[in-house]
C-alpha positions in Angstrom: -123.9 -143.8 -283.5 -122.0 -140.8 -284.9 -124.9 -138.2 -285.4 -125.4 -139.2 -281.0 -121.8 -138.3 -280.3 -122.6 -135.6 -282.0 -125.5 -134.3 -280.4 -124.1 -135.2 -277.1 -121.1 -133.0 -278.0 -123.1 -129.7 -279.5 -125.2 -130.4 -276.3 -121.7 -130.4 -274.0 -120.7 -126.8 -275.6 -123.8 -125.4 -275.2 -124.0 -126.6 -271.4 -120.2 -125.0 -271.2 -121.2 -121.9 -273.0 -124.2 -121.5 -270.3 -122.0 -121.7 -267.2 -119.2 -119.9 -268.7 -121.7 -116.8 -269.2 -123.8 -117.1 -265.6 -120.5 -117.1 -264.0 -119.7 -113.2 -264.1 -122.8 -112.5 -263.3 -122.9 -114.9 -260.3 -119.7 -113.0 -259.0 -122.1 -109.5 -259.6 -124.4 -110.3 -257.3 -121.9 -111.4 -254.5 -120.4 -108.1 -254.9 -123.8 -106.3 -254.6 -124.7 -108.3 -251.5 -123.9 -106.6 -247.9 -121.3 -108.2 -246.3 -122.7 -109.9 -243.1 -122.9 -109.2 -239.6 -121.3 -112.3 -238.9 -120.5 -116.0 -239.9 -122.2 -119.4 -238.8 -121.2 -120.0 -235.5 -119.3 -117.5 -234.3 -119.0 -116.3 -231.0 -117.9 -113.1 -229.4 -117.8 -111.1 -225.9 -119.9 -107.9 -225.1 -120.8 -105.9 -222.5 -117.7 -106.0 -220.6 -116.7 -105.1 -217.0 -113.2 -105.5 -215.2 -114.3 -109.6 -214.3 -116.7 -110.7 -216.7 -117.9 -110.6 -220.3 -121.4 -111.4 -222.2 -121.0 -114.1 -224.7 -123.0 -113.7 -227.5 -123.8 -116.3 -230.9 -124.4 -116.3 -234.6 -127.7 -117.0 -235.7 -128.8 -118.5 -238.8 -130.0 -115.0 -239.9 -126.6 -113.6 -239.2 -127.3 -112.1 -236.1 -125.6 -111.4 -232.8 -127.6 -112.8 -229.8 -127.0 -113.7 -226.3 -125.9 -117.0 -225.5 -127.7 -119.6 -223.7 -125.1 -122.1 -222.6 -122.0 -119.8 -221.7 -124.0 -116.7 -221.1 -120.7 -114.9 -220.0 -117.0 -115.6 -219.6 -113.8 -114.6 -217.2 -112.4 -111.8 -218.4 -109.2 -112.8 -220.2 -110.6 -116.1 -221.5 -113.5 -114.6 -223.6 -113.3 -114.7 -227.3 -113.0 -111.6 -229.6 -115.1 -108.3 -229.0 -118.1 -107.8 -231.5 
């Protein structure tokens, strides 16, 4: 019973010693990464006149496109500009 708790223990450092060292390199890549064009979900106006606005979506792929259900807004009670 002692020589498992052992070998579960060398086991638990070496698992910790793993994670410990993948994490800097983890935080590299995020750095490397472009930052996106924009975030799950979003929505924003475009295209603007004096009365109305074109809303436009996040796509999965981080990408601005036009909306289908609000296609555009009252000027004054569109969300942020792109």
């Amino acid at each position: 019973m002692k020589s498992f708790a052992k070998l579960l223990l060398i086991g638990t450092v070496a698992v910790m010693a793993i994670a410990v060292s993948a994490a800097p390199s983890e935080a590299a890549k995020k750095k490397r990464m472009p930052k996106e064009a924009c975030s799950d979900a979003a929505l924003c106006s475009a295209n603007c006149n004096s009365a109305t606005c074109q809303v436009n979506f996040c796509g999965y792929d981080h990408k601005w496109y036009p909306s289908l259900i609000t296609p555009f807004c009252v000027t004054g009670n569109c969300p942020p500009k792109c």
